[in-house]
ZALUMTI-990916 format. One record per residue (C-alpha): residue number from 1; residue in one letter; x, y, z. Coordinates in Angstrom, 2 decimals. Example, Ala and Ser with C-alpha at 12.3 -4.5 7.8 and 13.67 -1.06 7.14 Angstrom:
REM ZALUMTI-990916
{r 1,A,{12.30,-4.50,7.80}}
{r 2,S,{13.67,-1.06,7.14}}
This chain:
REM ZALUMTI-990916
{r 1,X,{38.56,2.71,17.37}}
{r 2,X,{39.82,-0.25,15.46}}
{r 3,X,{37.28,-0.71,12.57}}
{r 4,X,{37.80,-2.90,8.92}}
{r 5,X,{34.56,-2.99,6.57}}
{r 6,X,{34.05,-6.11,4.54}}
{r 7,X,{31.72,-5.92,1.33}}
{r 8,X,{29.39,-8.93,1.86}}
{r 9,X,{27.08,-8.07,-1.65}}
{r 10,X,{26.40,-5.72,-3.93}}
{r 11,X,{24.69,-3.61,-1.05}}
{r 12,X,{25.52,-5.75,2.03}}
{r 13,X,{28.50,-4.35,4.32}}
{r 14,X,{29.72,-6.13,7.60}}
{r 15,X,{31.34,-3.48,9.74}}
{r 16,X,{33.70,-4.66,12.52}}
{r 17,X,{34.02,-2.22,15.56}}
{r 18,X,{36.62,-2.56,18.34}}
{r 19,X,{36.22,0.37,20.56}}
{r 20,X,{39.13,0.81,23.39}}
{r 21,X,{39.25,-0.52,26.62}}
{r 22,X,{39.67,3.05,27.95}}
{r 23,X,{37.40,4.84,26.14}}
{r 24,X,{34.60,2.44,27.02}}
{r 25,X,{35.37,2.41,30.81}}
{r 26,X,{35.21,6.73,30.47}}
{r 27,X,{31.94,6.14,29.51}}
{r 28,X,{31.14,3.32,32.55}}
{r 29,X,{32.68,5.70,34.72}}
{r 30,X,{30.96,8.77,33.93}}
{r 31,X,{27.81,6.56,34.51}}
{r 32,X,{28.70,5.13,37.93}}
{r 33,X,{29.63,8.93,38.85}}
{r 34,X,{26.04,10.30,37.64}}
{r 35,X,{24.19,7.59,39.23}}
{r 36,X,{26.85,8.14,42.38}}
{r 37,X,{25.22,11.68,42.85}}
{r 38,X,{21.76,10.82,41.94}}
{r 39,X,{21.00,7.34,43.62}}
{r 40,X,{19.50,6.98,47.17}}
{r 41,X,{20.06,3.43,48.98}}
{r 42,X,{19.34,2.28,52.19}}
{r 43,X,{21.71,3.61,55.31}}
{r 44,X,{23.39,6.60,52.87}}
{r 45,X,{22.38,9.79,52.59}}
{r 46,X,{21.53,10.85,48.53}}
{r 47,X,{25.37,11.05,46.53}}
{r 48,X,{27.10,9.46,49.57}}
{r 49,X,{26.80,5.69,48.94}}
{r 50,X,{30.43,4.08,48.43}}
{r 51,X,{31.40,3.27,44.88}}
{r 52,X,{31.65,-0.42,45.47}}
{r 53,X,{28.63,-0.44,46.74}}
{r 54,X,{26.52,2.13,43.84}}
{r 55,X,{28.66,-0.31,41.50}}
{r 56,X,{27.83,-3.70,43.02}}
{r 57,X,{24.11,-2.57,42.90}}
{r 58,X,{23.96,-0.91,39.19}}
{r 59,X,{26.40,-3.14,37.10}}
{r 60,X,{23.50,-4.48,35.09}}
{r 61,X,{21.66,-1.26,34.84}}
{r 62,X,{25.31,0.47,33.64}}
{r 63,X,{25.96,-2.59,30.87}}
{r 64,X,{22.38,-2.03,29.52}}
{r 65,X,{23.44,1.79,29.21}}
{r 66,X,{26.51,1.14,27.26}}
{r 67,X,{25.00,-0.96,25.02}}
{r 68,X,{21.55,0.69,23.89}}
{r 69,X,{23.11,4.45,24.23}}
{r 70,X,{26.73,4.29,23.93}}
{r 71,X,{27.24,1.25,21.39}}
{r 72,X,{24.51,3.12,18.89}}
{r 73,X,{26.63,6.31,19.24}}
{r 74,X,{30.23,4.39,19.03}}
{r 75,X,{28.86,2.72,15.84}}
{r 76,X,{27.14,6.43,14.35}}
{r 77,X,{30.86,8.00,14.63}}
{r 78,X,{32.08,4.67,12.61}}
{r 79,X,{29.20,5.69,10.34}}
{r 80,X,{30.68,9.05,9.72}}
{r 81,X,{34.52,8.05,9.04}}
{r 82,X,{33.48,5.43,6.82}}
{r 83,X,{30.91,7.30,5.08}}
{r 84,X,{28.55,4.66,5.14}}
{r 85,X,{24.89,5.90,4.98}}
{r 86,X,{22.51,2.71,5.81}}
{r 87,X,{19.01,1.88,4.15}}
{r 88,X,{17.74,0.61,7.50}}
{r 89,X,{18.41,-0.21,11.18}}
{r 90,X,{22.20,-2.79,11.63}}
{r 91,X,{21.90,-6.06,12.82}}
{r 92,X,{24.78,-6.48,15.79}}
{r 93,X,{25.95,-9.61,16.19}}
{r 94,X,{29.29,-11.06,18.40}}
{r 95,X,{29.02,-8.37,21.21}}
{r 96,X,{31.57,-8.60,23.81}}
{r 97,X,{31.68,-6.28,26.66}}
{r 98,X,{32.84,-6.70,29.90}}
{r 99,X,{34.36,-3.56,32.37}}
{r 100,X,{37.88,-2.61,31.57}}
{r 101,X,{38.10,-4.73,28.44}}
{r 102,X,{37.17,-3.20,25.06}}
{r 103,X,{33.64,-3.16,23.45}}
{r 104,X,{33.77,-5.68,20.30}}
{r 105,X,{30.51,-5.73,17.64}}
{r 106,X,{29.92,-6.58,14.05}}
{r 107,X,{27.03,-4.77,12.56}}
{r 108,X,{25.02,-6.15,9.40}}
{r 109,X,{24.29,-2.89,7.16}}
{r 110,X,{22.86,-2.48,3.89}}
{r 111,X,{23.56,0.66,1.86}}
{r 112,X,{22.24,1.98,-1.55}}
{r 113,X,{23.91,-0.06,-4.68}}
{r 114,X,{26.39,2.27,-6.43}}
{r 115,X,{25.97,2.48,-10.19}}
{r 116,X,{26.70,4.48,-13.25}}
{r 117,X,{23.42,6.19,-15.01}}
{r 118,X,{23.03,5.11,-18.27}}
{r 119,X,{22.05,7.63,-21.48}}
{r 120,X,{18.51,8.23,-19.68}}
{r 121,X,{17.69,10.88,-22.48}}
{r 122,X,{15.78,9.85,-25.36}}
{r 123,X,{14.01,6.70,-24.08}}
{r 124,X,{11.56,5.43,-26.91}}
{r 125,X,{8.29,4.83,-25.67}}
{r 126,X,{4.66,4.95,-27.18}}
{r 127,X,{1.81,7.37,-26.58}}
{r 128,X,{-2.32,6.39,-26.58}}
{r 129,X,{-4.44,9.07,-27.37}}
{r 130,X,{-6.91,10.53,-24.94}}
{r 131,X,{-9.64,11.44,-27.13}}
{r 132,X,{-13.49,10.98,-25.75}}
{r 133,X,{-16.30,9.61,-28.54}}
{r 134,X,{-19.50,10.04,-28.19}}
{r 135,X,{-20.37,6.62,-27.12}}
{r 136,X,{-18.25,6.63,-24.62}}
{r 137,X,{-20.02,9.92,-23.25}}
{r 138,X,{-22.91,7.95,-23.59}}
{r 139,X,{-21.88,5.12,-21.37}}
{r 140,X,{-20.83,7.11,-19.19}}
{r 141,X,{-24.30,8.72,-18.83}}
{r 142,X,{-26.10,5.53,-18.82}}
{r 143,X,{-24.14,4.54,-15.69}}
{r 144,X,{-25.17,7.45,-13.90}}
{r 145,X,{-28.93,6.46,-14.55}}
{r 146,X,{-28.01,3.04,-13.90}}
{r 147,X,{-26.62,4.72,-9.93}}
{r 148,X,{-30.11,6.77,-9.77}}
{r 149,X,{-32.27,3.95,-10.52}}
{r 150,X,{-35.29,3.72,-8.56}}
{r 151,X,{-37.18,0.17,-7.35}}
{r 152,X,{-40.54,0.06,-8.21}}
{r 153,X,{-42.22,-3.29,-6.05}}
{r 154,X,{-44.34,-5.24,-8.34}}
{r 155,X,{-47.79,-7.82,-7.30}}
{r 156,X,{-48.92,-9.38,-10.34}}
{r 157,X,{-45.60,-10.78,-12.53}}
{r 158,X,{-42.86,-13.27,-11.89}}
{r 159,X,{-39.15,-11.77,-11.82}}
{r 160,X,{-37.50,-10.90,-14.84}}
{r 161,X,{-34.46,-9.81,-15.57}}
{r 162,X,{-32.85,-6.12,-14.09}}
{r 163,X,{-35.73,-6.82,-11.56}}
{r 164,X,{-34.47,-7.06,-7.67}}
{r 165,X,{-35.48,-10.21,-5.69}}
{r 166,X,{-35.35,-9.73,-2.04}}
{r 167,X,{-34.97,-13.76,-0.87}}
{r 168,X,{-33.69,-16.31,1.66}}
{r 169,X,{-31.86,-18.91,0.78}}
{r 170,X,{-30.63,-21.96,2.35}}
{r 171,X,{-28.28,-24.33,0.60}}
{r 172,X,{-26.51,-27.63,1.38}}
{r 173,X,{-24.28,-30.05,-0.15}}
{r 174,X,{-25.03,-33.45,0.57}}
{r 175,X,{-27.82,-32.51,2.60}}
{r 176,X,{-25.79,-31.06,5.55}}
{r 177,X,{-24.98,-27.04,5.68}}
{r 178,X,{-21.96,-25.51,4.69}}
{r 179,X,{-20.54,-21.82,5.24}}
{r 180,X,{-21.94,-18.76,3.19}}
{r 181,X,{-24.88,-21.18,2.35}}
{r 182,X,{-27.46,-19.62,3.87}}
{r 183,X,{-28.80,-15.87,4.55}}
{r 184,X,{-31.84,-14.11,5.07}}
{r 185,X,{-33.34,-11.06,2.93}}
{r 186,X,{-30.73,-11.38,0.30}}
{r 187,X,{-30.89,-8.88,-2.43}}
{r 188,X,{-30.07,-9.81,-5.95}}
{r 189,X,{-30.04,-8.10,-9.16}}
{r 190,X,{-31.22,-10.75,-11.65}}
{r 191,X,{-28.32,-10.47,-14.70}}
{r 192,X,{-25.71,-8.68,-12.94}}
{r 193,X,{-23.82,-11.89,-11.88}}
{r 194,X,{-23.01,-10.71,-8.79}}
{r 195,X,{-24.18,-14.54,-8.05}}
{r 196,X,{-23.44,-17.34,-9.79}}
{r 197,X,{-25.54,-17.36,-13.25}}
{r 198,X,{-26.88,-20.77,-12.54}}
{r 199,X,{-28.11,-19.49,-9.15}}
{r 200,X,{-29.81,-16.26,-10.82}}
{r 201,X,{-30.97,-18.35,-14.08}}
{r 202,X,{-32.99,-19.99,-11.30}}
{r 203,X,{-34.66,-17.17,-10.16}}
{r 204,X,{-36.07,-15.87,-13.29}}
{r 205,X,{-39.94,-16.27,-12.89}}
{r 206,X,{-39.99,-16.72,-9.50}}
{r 207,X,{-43.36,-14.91,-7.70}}
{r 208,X,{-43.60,-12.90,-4.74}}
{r 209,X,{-44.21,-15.46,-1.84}}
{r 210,X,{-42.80,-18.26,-3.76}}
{r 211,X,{-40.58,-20.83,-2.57}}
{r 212,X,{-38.32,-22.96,-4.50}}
{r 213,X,{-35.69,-25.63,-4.39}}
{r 214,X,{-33.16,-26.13,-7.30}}
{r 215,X,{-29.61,-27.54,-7.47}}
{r 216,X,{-26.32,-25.96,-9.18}}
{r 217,X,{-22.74,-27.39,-9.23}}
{r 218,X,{-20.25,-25.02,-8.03}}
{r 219,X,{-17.14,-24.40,-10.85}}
{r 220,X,{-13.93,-26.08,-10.32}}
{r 221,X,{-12.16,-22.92,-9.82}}
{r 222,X,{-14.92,-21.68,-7.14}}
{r 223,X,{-12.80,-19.05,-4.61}}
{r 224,X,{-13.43,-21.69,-1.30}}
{r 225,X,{-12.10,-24.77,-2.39}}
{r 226,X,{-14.70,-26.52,0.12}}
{r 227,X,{-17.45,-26.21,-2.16}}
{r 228,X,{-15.38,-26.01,-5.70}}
{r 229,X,{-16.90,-28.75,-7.87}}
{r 230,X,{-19.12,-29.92,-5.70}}
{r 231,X,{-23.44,-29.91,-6.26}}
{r 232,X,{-25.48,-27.61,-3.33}}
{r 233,X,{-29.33,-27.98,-3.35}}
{r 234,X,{-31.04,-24.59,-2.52}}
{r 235,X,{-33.91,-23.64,-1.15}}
{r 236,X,{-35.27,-19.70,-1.94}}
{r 237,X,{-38.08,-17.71,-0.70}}
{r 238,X,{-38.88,-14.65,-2.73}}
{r 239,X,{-39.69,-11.98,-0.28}}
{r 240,X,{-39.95,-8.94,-2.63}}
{r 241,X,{-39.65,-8.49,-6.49}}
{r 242,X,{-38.84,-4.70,-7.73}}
{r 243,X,{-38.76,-3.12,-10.81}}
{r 244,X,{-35.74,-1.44,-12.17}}
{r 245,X,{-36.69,2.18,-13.47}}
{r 246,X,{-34.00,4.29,-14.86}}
{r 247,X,{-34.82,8.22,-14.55}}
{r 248,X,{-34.85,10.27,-17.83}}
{r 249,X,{-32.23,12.33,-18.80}}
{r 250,X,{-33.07,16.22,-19.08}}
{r 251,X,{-32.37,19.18,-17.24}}
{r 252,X,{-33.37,18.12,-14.20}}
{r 253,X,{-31.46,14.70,-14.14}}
{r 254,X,{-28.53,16.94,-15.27}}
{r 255,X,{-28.99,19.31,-12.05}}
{r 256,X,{-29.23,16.36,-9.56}}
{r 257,X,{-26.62,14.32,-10.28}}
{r 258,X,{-23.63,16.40,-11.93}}
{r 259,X,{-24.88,19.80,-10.72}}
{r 260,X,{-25.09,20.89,-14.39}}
{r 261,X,{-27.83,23.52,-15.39}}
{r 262,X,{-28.05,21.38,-18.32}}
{r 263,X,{-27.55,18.03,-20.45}}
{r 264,X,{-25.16,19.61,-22.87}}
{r 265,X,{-23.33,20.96,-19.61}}
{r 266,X,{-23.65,17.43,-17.91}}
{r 267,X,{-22.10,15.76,-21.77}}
{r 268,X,{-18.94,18.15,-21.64}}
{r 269,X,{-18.76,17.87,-17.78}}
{r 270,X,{-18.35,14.14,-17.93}}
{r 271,X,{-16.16,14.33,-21.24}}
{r 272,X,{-13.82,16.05,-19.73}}
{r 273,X,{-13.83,13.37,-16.71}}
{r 274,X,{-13.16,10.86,-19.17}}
{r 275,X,{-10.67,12.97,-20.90}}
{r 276,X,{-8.62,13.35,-17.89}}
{r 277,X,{-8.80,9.73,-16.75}}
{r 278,X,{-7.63,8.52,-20.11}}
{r 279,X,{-4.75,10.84,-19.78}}
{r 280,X,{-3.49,9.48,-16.11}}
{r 281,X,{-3.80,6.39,-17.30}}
{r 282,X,{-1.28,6.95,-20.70}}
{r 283,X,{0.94,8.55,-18.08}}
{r 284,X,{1.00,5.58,-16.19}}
{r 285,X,{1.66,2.88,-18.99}}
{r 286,X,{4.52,5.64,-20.41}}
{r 287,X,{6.01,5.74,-17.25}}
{r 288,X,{5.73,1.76,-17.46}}
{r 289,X,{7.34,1.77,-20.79}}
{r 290,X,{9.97,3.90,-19.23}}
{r 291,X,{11.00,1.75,-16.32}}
{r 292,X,{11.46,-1.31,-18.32}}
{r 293,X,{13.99,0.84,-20.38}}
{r 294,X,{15.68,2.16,-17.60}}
{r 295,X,{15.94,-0.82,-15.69}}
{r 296,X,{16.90,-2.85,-18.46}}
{r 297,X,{19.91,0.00,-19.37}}
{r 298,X,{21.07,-0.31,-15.08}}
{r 299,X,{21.02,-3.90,-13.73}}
{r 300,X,{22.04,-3.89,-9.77}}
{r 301,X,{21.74,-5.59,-6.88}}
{r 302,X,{18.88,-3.86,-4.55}}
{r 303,X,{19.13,-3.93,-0.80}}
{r 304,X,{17.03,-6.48,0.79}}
{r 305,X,{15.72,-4.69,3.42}}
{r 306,X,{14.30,-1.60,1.44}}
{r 307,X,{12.50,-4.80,-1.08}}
{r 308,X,{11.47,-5.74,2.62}}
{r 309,X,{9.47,-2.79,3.64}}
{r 310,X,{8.51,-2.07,0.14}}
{r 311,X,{7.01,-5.62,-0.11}}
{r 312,X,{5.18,-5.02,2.90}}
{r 313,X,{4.12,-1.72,2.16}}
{r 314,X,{2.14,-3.62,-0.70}}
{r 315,X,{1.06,-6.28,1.16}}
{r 316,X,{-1.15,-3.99,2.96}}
{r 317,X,{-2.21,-1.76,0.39}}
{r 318,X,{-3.03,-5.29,-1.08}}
{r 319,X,{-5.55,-6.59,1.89}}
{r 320,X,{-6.94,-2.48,2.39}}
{r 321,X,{-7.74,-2.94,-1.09}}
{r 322,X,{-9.58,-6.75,-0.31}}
{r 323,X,{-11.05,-4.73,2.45}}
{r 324,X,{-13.14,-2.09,0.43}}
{r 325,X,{-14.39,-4.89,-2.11}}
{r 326,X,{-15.93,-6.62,1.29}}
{r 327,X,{-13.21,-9.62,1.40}}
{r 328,X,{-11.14,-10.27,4.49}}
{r 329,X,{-7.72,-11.01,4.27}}
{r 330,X,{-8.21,-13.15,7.31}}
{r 331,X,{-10.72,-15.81,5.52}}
{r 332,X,{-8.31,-16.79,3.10}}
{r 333,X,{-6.92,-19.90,2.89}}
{r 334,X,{-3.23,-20.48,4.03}}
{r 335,X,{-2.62,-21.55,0.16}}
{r 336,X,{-4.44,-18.41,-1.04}}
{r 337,X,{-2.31,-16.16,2.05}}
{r 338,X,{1.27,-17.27,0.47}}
{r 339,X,{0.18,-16.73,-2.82}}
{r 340,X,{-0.96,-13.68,-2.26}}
{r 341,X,{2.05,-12.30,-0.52}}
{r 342,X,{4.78,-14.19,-2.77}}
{r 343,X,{2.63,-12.89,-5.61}}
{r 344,X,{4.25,-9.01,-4.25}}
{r 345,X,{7.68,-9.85,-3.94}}
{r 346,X,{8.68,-9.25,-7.90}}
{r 347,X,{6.80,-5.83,-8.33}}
{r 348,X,{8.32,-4.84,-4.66}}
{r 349,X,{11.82,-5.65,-6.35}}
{r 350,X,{11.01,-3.61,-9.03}}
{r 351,X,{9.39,-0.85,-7.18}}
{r 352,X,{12.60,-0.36,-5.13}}
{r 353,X,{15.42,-1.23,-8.21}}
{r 354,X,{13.07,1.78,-10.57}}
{r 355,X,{13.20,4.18,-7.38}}
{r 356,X,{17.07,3.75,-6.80}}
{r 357,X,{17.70,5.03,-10.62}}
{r 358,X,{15.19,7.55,-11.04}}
{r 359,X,{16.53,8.97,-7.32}}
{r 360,X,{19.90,9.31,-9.08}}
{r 361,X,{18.70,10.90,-11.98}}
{r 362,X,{16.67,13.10,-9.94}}
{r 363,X,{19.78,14.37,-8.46}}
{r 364,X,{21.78,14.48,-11.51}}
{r 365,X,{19.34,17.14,-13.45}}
{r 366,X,{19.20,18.84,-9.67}}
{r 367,X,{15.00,17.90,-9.45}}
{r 368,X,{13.91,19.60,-6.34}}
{r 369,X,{10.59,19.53,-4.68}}
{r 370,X,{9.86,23.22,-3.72}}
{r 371,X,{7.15,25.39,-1.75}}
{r 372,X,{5.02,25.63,-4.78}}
{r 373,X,{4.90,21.68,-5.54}}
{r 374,X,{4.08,21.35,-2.19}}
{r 375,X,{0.91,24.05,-2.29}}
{r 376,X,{0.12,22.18,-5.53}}
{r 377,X,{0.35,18.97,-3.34}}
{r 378,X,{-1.82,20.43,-0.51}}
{r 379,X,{-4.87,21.62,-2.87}}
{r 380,X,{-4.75,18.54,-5.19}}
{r 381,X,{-5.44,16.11,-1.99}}
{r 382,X,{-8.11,18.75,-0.63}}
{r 383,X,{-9.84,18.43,-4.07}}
{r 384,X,{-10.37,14.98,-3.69}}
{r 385,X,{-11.06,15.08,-0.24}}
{r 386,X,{-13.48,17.82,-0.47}}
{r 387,X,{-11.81,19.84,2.72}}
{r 388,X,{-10.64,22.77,2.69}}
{r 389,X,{-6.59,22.78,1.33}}
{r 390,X,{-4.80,25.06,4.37}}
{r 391,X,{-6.99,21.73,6.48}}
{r 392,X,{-5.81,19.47,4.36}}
{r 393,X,{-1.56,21.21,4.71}}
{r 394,X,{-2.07,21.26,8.74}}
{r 395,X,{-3.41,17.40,9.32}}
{r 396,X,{-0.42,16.59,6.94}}
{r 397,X,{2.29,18.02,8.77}}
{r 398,X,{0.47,17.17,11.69}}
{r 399,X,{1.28,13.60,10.70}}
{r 400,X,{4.72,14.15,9.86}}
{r 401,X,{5.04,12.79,6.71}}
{r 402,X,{6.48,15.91,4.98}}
{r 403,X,{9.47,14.28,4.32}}
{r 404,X,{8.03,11.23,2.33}}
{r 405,X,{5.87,13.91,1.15}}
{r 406,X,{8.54,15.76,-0.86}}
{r 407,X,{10.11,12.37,-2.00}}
{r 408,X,{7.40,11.53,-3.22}}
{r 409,X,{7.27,15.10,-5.53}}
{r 410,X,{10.93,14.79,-6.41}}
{r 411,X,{10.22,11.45,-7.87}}
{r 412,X,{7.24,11.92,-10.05}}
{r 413,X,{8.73,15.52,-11.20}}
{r 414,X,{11.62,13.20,-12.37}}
{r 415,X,{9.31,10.82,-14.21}}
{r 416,X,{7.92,13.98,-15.73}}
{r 417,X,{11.32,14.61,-16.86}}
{r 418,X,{12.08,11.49,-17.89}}
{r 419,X,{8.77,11.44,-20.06}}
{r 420,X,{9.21,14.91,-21.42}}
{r 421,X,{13.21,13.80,-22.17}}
{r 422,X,{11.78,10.59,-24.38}}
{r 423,X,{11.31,10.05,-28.36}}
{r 424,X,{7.45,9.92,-28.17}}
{r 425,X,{5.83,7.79,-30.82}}
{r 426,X,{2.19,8.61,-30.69}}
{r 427,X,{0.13,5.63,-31.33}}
């Protein structure tokens, strides 16, 4: 085969493939032969149709042969001479093929950037502490009685504040309806702004049965820029008004909600929850810290199309994440869409640039994922996922993601590394 590579980029490589006139039509041939034995047309008996003929009736069903099984295995054996290893699927382009004249393709591939590592050792970075106060623990607590509240429904007092009004409420702007404006048996907690405060301000002292019609201006920088600035009249009907009561903390509290024979039990159960928390987060802004150094100390070109899928892998995480806070992707405006996805494009670039070096370095200090990071794997996600872990190892596998599995391993053992490698300056 006839075959010159041309570097396009820093990553990019056109490869140009001229595979033999012969060696193509050995491969046409041995297709018209198996098809010869195997076809059944009218008038011949199965394998003794004429060649013209099996070839006049399969020449477009042979071409489409040669060029989704043979080209991809013409261009794989190009592959291995040139000792190109691509980062994603080649884009062909100028094909020409025709029987008894030779197969001609370029082929768009992007490979991983080659670069020297940098002095990796040493990096300077800054440690936070991790240690728990008291108030803290305390918070903490209070937001468990805060989940275990109860609802109390009270008769004889207008709503106050912490109480929950059960309403419907109708709004318009300029007397005509609009979208989100209206809904029926609404429940709001009065002071936890999960409405706008004007709208809750108004329903302070409101009485069970009451109905009542008040106007608020929606802020300039309102989410749907329909309404944004603009002045909606409402009109609410309190339906129920309950009181907020918080349960008292003693043994029993301590039993039901952190399965703690007692408070002092349930104070060191959730210090150490804090504890741990803190620490994965200093982990995280160190290994921040980190990749700024390192990708300061290796500037490359990245491949495109790994930024691509990277950038898409976010984009996703991005709306699944919309998704769980009750806000569909879908709804958004076409401003608020490109924003949102051209707000992923830098940290994809950096995502992919950060993964290139610390896959090098990985290599370089030999950083294997092994049998026991992977049993460490398996019982850390059945921890969180409250299943069993030899569940958890068979659905995995089952899924077939082992192999991202262990990349994933190799690269945070050689962040680890990295971390443990650094001149620590603890804050």
């Amino acid at each position: 085969m006839k075959v010159s590579v041309n570097n396009v980029s820093g990553c990019a490589r056109e490869v140009h493939v001229e595979v033999p006139a012969e060696t193509v039509q050995g491969k046409v041939d041995g297709i018209y032969g198996r098809i010869s034995r195997e076809a059944k047309l009218p008038g011949f008996r199965k394998g003794k149709a004429p060649l013209d003929v099996i070839k006049k009736q399969y020449k477009s069903a042979v071409r489409e042969e040669i060029l989704h099984h043979e080209l991809p295995e013409f261009f794989r054996a190009v592959l291995l001479e040139q000792k190109i290893d691509p980062v994603a699927q080649p884009q062909i382009s100028d094909l020409q093929f025709e029987e008894g004249s030779p197969l001609k393709f370029i082929a768009k591939v992007e490979v991983k950037p080659e670069f020297q590592l940098k002095d990796y050792k040493g990096l300077k970075i800054k440690k936070e502490k991790t240690s728990v106060t008291e108030e803290e623990v305390d918070k903490a607590l209070e937001n468990l009685r805060e989940q275990m509240a109860q609802f109390i429904p009270v008769e004889d007092r207008p709503s106050k504040k912490d109480d929950l009004v059960v309403m419907d409420f109708d709004g318009k702007i300029g007397g005509k309806p609009f979208e989100g404006g209206k809904a029926s048996r609404y429940p709001v907690l009065l002071g936890s702004q999960n409405l706008l405060k004007d709208f809750e301000t108004n329903l302070e002292g409101i009485t069970k049965g009451e109905t009542k019609t008040f106007t608020i201006t929606f802020p300039k920088d309102y989410g749907k820029k329909e309404v944004a600035g603009r002045e909606a009249e409402f009109t609410v009907t309190a339906h129920e008004i309950k009181e907020k009561k918080l349960p008292m903390v003693d043994n029993e509290f301590a039993k039901d909600v952190g399965k703690c024979e007692t408070v002092k039990e349930l104070r060191e159960k959730l210090e150490a929850q804090i504890k741990s928390s803190k620490e994965v987060e200093q982990r995280s802004k160190m290994v921040e810290q980190v990749g700024e150094k390192l990708l300061a100390l290796h500037p490359f070109d990245v491949p495109v199309s790994l930024v691509n899928m990277e950038h898409q892998r976010l984009v996703q995480q991005g709306v699944d994440r919309l998704k769980r806070q009750g806000v569909d992707a879908n709804k958004l405006t076409d401003q608020q869409k490109q924003e949102f996805v051209e707000n992923l494009r830098p940290m994809a670039q950096k995502n992919v640039h950060m993964a290139l070096i610390v896959e090098k370095i990985g290599a370089a200090e030999n950083i294997h994922c092994d049998d026991k990071d992977l049993e460490a794997y398996y019982a850390k996600v059945a921890q969180g996922a409250g299943q069993p872990a030899d569940v958890v190892k068979r659905y995995l596998k089952q899924q077939g993601n082992l192999d991202s599995i262990k990349e994933w391993i190799e690269y945070e053992k050689a962040l680890d590394f990295l971390i443990a490698q650094a001149k620590v300056d603890a804050a």
